[in-house]
C-alpha positions in Angstrom: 87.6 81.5 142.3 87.4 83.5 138.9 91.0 83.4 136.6 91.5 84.8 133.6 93.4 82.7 131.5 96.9 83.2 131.0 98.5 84.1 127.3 100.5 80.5 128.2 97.3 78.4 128.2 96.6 79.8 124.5 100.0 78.9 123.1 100.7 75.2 124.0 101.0 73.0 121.1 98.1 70.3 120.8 95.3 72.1 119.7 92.5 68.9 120.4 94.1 69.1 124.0 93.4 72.9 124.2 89.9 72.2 122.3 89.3 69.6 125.3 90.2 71.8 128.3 88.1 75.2 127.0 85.1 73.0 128.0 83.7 73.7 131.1 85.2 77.5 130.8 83.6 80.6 131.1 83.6 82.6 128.1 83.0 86.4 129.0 82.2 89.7 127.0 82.2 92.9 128.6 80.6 95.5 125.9 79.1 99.1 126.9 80.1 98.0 130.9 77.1 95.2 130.7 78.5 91.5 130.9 77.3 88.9 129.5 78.7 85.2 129.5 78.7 81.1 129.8 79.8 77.9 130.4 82.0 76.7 127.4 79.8 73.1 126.4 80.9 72.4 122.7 84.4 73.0 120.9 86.2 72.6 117.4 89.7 72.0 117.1 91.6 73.1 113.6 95.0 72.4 112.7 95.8 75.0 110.4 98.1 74.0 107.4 97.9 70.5 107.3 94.0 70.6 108.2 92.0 70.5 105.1 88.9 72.0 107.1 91.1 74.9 107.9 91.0 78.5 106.8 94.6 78.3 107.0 94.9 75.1 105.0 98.1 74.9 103.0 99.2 78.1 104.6 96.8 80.3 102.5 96.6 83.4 104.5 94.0 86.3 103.3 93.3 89.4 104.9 90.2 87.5 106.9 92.9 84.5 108.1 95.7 86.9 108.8 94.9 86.9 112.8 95.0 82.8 112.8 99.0 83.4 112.3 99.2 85.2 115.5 100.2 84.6 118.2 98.1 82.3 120.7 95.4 84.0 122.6 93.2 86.0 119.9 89.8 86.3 119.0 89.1 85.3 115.2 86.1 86.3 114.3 84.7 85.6 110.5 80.9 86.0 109.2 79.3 82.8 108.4 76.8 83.3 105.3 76.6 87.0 105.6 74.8 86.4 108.7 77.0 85.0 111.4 79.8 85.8 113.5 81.2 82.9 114.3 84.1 83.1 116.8 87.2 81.1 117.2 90.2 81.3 119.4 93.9 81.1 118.2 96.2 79.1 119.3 99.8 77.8 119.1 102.8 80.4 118.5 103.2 82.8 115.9 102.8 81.5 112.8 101.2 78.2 113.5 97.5 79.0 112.4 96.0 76.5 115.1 92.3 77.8 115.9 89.0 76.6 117.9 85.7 77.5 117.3 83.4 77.9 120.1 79.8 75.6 119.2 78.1 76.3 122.3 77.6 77.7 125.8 75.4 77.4 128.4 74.1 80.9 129.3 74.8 82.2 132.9 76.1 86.0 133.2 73.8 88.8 131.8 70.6 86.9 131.0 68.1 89.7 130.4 71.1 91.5 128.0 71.0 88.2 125.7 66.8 88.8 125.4 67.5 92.0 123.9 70.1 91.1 121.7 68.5 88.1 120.8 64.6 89.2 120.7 64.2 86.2 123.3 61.4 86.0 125.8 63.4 83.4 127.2 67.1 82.1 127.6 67.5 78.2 128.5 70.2 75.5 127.6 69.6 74.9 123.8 69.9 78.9 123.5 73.5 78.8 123.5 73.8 75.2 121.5 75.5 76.4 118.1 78.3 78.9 117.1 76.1 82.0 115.4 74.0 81.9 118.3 76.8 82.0 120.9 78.1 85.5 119.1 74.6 86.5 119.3 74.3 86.1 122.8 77.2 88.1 123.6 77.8 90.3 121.5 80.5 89.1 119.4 80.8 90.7 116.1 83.5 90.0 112.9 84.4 93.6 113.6 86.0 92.1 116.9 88.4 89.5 115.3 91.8 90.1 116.0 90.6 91.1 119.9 93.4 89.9 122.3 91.5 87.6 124.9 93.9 89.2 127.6 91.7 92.5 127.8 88.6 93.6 129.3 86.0 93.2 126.2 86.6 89.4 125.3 88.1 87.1 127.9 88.2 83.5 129.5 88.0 82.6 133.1 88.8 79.4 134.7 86.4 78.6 137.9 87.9 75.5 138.9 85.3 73.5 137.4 86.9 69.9 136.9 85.3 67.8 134.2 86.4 64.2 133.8 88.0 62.9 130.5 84.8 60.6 130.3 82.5 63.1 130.2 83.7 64.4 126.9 81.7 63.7 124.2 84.1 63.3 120.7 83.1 63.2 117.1 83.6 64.6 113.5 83.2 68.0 112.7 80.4 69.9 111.1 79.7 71.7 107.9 83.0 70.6 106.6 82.0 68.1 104.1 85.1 69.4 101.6 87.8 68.2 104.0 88.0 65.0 102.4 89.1 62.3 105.1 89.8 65.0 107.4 86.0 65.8 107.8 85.9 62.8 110.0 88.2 63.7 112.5 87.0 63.3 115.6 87.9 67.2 116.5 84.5 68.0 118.3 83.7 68.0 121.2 81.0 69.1 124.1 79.7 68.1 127.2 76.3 67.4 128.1 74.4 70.0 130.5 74.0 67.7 133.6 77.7 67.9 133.6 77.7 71.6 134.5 74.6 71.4 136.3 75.9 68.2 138.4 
């Protein structure tokens, strides 16, 4: 049975916990009435002000951040290098800049629309291993941050699809080497594919 998720699953406090139960979600776009989507497999979990990996760090708030001091339940979306959008979801009440970024999915809904937007002959597992390439496979742009994910373009469904606390895969964080000691906390984490395809 498909759900979207409920503002009240966005706005809960622990963002690891939320980080934890995203996996094994279905993240879905619905752009020009094609819609694409997959299996949640790899999360990020930042604690905005007190997080040195945070955009939101030491409450620093830019026009770019702005949306992470919304309220729970919003799609922040920022480009990565020029190149990527890389999109996050906030969490917590207003305010409390709380935010996880999406790593990876496992592609389901709307495989030949990922080719063309991807120039892929072919769409497997690794396809949707990394954040940049899970915007490019549906359709996620910067120019959507700020998106409530209670509409129709950008949402999250729950399928009943139960995954057991020791199949979650923890660790540090990537690419946040400035963080100082809070580059190593164990905020990641993914599930392997057998899991979903079990």
């Amino acid at each position: 049975m498909e759900m979207k998720l409920a503002e009240s699953f966005y706005t809960r406090e622990d963002v690891v916990k939320i980080a934890k139960d995203l996996l094994g979600k279905h993240l879905m776009t619905s752009f020009d009435g094609v819609v694409t989507g997959g299996v949640i497999m790899e999360t990020e979990a930042y604690e905005g002000v007190t997080d040195r990996a945070s955009h939101a760090y030491n409450n620093r708030r830019t026009a770019r951040t702005e949306v992470m001091y919304a309220r729970g339940g919003k799609a922040y979306v920022y480009l990565c290098y020029g190149i990527h959008s890389l999109f996050n979801i906030v969490t917590n009440i207003e305010n409390v800049p709380h935010a996880i970024l999406i790593r990876g999915i496992f592609p389901l809904t709307g495989i030949e629309m990922m080719k063309e937007r991807t120039g892929k002959h072919e769409i497997g597992f690794n396809s949707g291993i990394g954040p940049g390439r899970v915007s490019s496979l549906l359709g996620i742009h910067y120019t959507h941050s700020g998106m409530s994910l209670l509409g129709e373009q950008i949402w999250i469904e729950d399928r009943d699809f139960k995954i057991h606390e020791n199949e979650i895969l923890s660790g540090p964080r990537i690419g946040v080497g400035y963080a100082g000691a809070d580059a190593f906390l164990p905020y990641r984490f993914s599930i392997d594919e057998h899991v979903i395809l079990r």
